[in-house]
Each structure stands twice: as structure tokens, then as C-alpha cells.
Biopython code that builds the backbone (N, CA, C, O; Angstrom):
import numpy as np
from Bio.PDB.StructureBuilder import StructureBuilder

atoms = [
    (1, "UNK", "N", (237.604, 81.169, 136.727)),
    (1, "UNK", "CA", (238.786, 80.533, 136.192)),
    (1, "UNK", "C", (239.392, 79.657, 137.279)),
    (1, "UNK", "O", (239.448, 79.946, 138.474)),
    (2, "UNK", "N", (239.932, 78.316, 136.580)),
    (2, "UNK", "CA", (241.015, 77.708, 138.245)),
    (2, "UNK", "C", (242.057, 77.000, 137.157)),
    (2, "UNK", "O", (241.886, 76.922, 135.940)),
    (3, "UNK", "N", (242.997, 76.588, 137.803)),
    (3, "UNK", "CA", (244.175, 76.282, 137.226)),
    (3, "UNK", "C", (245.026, 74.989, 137.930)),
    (3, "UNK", "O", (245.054, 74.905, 139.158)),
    (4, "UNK", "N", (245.355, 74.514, 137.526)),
    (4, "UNK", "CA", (246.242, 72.848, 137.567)),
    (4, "UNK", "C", (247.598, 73.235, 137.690)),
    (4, "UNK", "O", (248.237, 73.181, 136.640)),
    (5, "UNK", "N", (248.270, 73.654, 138.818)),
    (5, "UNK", "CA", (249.660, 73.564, 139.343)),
    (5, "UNK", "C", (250.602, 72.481, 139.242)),
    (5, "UNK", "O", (250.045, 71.865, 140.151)),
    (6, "UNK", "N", (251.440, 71.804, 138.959)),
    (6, "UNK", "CA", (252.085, 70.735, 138.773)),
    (6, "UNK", "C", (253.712, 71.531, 138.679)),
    (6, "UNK", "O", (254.320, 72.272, 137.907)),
    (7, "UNK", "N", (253.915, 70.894, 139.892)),
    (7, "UNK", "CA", (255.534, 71.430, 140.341)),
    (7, "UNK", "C", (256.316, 69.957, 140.274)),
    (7, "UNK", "O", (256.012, 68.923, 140.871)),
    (8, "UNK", "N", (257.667, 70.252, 139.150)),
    (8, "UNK", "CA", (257.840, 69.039, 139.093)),
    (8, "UNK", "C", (259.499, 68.523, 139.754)),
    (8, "UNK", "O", (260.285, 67.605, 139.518)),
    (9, "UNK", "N", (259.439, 69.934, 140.865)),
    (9, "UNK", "CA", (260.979, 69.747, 141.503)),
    (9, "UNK", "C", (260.558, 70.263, 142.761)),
    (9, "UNK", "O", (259.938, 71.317, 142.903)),
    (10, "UNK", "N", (260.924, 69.460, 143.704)),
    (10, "UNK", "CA", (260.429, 69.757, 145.050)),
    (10, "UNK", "C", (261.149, 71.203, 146.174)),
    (10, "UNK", "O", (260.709, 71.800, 147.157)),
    (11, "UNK", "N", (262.568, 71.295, 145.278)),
    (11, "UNK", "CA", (262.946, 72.565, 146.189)),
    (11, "UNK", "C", (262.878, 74.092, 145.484)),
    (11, "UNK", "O", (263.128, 74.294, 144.296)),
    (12, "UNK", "N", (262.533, 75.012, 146.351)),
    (12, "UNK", "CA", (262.561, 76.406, 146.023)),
    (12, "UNK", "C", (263.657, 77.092, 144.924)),
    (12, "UNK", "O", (264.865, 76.897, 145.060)),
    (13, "UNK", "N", (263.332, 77.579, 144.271)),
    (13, "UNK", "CA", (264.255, 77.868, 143.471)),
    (13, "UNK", "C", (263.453, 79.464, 142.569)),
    (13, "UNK", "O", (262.238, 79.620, 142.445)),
    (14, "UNK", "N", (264.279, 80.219, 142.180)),
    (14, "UNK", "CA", (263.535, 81.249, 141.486)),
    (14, "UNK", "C", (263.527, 80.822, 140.272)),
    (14, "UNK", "O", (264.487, 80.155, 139.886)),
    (15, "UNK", "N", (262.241, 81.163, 139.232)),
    (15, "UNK", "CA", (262.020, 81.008, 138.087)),
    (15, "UNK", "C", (261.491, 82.040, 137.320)),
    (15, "UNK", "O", (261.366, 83.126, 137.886)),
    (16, "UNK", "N", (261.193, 81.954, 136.295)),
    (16, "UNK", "CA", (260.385, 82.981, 134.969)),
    (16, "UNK", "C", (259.450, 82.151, 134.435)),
    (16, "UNK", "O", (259.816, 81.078, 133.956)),
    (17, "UNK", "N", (258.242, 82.483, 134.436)),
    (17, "UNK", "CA", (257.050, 82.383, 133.202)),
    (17, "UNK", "C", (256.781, 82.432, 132.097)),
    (17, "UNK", "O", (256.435, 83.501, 131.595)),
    (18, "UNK", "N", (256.847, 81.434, 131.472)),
    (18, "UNK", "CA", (256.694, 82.013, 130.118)),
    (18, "UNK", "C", (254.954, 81.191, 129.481)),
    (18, "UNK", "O", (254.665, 80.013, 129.268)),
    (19, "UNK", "N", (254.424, 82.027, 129.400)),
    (19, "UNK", "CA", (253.019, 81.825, 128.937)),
    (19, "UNK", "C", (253.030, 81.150, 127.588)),
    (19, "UNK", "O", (253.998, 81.428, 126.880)),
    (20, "UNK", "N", (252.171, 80.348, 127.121)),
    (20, "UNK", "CA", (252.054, 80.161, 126.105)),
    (20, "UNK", "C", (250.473, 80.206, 125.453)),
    (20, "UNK", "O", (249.454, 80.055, 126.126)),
    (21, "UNK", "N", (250.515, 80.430, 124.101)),
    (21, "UNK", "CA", (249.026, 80.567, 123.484)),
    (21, "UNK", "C", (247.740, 79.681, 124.283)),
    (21, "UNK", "O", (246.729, 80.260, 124.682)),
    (22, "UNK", "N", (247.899, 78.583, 124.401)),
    (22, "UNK", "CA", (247.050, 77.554, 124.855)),
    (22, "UNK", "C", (246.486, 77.223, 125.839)),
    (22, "UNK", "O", (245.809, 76.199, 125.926)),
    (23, "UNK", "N", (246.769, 78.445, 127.189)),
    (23, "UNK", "CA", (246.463, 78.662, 128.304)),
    (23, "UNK", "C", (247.147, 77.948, 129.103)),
    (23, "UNK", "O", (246.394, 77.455, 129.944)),
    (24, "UNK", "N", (248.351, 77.612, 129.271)),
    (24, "UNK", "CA", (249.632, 76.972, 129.629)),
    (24, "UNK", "C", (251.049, 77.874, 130.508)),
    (24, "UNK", "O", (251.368, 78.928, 129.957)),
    (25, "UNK", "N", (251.441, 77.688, 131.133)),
    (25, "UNK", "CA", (252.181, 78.606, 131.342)),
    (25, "UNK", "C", (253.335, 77.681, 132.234)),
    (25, "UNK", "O", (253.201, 76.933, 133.203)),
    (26, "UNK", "N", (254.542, 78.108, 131.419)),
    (26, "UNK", "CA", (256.258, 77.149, 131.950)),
    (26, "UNK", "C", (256.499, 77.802, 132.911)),
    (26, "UNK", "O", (256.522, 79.030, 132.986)),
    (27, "UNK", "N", (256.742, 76.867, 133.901)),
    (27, "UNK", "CA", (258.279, 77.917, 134.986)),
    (27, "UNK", "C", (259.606, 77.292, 134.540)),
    (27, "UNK", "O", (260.093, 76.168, 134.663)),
    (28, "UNK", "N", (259.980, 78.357, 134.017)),
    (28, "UNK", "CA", (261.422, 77.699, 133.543)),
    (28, "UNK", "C", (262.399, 78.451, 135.113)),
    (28, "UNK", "O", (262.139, 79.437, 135.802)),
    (29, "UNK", "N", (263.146, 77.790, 135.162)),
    (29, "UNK", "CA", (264.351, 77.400, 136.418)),
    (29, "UNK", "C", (265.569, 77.340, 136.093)),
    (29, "UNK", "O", (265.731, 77.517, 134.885)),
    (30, "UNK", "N", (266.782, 77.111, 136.849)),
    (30, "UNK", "CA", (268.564, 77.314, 136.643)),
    (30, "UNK", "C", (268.515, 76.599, 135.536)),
    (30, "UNK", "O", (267.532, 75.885, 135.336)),
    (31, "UNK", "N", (269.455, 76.653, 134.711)),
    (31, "UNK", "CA", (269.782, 76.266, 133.179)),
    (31, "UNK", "C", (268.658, 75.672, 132.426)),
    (31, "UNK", "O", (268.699, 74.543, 131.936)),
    (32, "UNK", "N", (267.565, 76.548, 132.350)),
    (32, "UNK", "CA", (266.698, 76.458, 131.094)),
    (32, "UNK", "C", (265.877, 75.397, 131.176)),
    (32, "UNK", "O", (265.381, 75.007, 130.119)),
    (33, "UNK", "N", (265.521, 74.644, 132.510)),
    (33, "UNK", "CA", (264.707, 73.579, 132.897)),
    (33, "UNK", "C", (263.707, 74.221, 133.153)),
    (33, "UNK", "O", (263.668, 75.351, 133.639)),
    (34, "UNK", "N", (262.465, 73.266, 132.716)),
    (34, "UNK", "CA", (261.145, 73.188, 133.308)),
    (34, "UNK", "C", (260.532, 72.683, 134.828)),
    (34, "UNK", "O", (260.001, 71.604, 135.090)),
    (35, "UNK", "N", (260.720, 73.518, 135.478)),
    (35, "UNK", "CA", (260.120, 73.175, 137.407)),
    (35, "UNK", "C", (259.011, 73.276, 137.428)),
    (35, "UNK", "O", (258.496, 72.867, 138.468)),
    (36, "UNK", "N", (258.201, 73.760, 136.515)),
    (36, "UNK", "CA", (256.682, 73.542, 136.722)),
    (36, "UNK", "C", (255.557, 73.968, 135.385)),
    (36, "UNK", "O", (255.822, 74.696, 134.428)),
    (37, "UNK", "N", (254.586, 73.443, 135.600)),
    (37, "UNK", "CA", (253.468, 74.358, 134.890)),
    (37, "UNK", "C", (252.179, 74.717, 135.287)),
    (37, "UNK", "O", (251.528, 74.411, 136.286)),
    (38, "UNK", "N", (252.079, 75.002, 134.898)),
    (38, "UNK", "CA", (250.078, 75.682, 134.834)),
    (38, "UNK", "C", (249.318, 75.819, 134.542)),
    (38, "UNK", "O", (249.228, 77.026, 134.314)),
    (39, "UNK", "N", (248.348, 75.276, 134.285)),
    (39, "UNK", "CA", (247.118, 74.873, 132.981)),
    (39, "UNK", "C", (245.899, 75.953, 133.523)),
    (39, "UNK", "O", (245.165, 75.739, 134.488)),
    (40, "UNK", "N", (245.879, 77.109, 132.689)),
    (40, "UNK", "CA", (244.746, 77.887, 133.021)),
    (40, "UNK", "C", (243.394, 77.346, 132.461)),
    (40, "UNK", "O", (243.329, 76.912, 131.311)),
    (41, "UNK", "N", (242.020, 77.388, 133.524)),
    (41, "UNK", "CA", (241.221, 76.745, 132.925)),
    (41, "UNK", "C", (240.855, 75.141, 132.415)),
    (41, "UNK", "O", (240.181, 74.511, 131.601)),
    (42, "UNK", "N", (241.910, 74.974, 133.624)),
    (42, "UNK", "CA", (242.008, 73.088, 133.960)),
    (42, "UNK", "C", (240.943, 72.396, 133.946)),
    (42, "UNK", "O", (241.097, 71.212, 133.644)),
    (43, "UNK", "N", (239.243, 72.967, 134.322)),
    (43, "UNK", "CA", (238.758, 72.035, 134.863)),
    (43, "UNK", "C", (237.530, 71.821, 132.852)),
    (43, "UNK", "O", (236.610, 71.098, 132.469)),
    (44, "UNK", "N", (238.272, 72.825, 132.325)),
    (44, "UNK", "CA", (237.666, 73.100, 130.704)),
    (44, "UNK", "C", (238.565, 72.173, 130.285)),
    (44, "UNK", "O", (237.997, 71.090, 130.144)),
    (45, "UNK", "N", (239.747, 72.127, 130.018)),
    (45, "UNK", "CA", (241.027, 71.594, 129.256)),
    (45, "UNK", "C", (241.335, 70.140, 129.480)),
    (45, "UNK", "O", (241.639, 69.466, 128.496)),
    (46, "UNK", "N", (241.276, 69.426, 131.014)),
    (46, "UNK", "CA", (241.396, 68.159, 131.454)),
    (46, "UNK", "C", (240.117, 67.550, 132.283)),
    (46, "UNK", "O", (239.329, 68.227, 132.943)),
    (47, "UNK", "N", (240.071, 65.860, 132.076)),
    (47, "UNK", "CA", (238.907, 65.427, 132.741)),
    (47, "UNK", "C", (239.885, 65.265, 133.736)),
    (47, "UNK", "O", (241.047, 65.386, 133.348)),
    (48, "UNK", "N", (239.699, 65.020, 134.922)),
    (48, "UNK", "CA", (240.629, 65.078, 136.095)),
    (48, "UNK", "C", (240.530, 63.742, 136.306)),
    (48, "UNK", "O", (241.489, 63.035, 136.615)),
    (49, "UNK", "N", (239.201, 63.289, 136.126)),
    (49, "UNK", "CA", (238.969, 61.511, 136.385)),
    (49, "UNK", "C", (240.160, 60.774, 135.709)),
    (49, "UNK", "O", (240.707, 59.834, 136.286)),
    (50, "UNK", "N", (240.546, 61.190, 134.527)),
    (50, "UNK", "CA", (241.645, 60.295, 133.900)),
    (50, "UNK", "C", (242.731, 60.325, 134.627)),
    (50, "UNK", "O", (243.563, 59.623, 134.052)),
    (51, "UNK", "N", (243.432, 61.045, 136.191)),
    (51, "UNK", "CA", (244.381, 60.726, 136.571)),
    (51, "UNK", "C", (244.183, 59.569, 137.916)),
    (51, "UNK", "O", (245.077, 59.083, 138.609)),
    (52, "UNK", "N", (242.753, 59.345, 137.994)),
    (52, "UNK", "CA", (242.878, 58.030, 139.221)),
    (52, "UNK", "C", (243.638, 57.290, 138.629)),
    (52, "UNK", "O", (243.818, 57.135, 137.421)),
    (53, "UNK", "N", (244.203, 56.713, 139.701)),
    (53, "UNK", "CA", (244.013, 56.586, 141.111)),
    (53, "UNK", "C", (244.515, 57.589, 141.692)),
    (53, "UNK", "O", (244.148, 57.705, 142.861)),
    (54, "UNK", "N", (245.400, 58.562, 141.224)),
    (54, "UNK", "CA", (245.886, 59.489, 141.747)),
    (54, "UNK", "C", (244.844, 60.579, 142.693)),
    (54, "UNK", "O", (243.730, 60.939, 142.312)),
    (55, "UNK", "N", (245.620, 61.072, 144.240)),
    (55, "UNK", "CA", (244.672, 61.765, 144.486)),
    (55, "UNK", "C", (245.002, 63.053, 144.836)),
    (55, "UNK", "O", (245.958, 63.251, 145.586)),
    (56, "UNK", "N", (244.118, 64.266, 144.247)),
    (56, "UNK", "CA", (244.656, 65.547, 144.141)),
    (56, "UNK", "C", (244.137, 66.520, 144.629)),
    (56, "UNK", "O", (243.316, 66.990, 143.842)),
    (57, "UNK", "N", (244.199, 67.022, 145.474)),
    (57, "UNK", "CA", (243.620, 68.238, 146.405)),
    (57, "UNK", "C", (243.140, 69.816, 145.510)),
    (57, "UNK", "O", (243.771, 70.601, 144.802)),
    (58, "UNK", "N", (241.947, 69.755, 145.909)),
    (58, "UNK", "CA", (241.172, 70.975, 144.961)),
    (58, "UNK", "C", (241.370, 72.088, 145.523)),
    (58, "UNK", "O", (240.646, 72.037, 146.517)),
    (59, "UNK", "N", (242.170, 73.585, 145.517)),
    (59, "UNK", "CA", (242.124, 74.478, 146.557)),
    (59, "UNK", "C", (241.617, 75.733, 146.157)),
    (59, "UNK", "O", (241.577, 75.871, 144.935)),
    (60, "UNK", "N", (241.167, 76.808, 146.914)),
    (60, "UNK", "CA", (240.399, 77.581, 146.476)),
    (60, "UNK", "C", (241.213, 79.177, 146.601)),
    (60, "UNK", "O", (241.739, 79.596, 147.632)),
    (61, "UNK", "N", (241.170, 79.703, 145.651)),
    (61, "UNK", "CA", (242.175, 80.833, 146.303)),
    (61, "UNK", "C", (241.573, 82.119, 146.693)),
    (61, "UNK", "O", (240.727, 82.691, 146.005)),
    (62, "UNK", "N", (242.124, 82.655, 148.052)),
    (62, "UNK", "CA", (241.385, 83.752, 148.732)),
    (62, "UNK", "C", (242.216, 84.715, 148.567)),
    (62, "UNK", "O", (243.438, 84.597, 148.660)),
    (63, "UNK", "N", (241.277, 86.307, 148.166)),
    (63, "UNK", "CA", (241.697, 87.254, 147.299)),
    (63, "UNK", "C", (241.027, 88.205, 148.756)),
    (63, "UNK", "O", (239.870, 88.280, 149.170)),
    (64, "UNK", "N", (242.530, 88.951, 149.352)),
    (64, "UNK", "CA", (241.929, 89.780, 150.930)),
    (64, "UNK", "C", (241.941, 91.325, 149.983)),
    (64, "UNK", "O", (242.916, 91.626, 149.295)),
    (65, "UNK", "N", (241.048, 91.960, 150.056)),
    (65, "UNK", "CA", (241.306, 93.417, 149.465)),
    (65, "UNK", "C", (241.319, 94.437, 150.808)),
    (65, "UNK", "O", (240.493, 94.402, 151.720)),
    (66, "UNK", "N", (242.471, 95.359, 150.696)),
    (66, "UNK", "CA", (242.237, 96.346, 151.928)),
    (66, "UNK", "C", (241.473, 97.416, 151.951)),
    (66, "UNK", "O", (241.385, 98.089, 152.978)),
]
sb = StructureBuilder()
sb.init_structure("model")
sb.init_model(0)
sb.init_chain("A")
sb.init_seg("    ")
for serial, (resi, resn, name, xyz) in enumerate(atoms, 1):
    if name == "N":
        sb.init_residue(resn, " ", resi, " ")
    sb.init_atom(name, np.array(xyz, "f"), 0.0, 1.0, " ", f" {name:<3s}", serial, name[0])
structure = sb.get_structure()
């Protein structure tokens, strides 16, 4: 699985998740705004080519077990 992060307010702030059916998931933020989302299964759901010129860093996430 990998997922498409898109934060759309640059400062820290606490939020809630709210998932949706479609493999989507809101961060809703102070008065009921959207600060971000999350596209589970991004690389199934979007061609990524359609956002050149834009350029977007692929990252890999490391899972330490003790």
C-alpha cells in the first residue's frame, strides 16, 4: 500500500480523521476546516504524470519493530 499526503496549511495544528469509503481520508482542523488529505493507494487511484510539471518526492516508510 502507499499513500498521497497533501497538507494544505503549512503550520502545526491538531486535527481528527475522518476516513471516507473511497480510500480517502480528511484532516479536519480548528473550525471544521480541511488541513489535509490522504489518498490510500495513490499510486492505483492517480497517474502522478498528470501533475507535471510539478515535482513530488516519493518516500518510503520505515516500520522499526523492538
Amino acid at each position: 500500500m502507499d499513500l498521497l499526503d497533501l497538507r494544505l496549511n503549512a503550520r502545526r495544528e491538531l486535527f481528527m480523521n475522518k476516513r471516507r469509503p473511497e480510500g480517502i481520508v480528511l484532516y479536519i482542523g480548528k473550525d471544521d476546516k480541511i488541513v489535509g488529505i490522504e489518498i490510500l493507494d495513490a499510486s492505483e487511484r492517480l497517474n502522478l504524470e498528470t501533475f507535471s510539471p510539478l515535482q513530488y518526492e516519493a518516500s518510503s516508510v520505515r516500520h522499526d519493530h523492538a
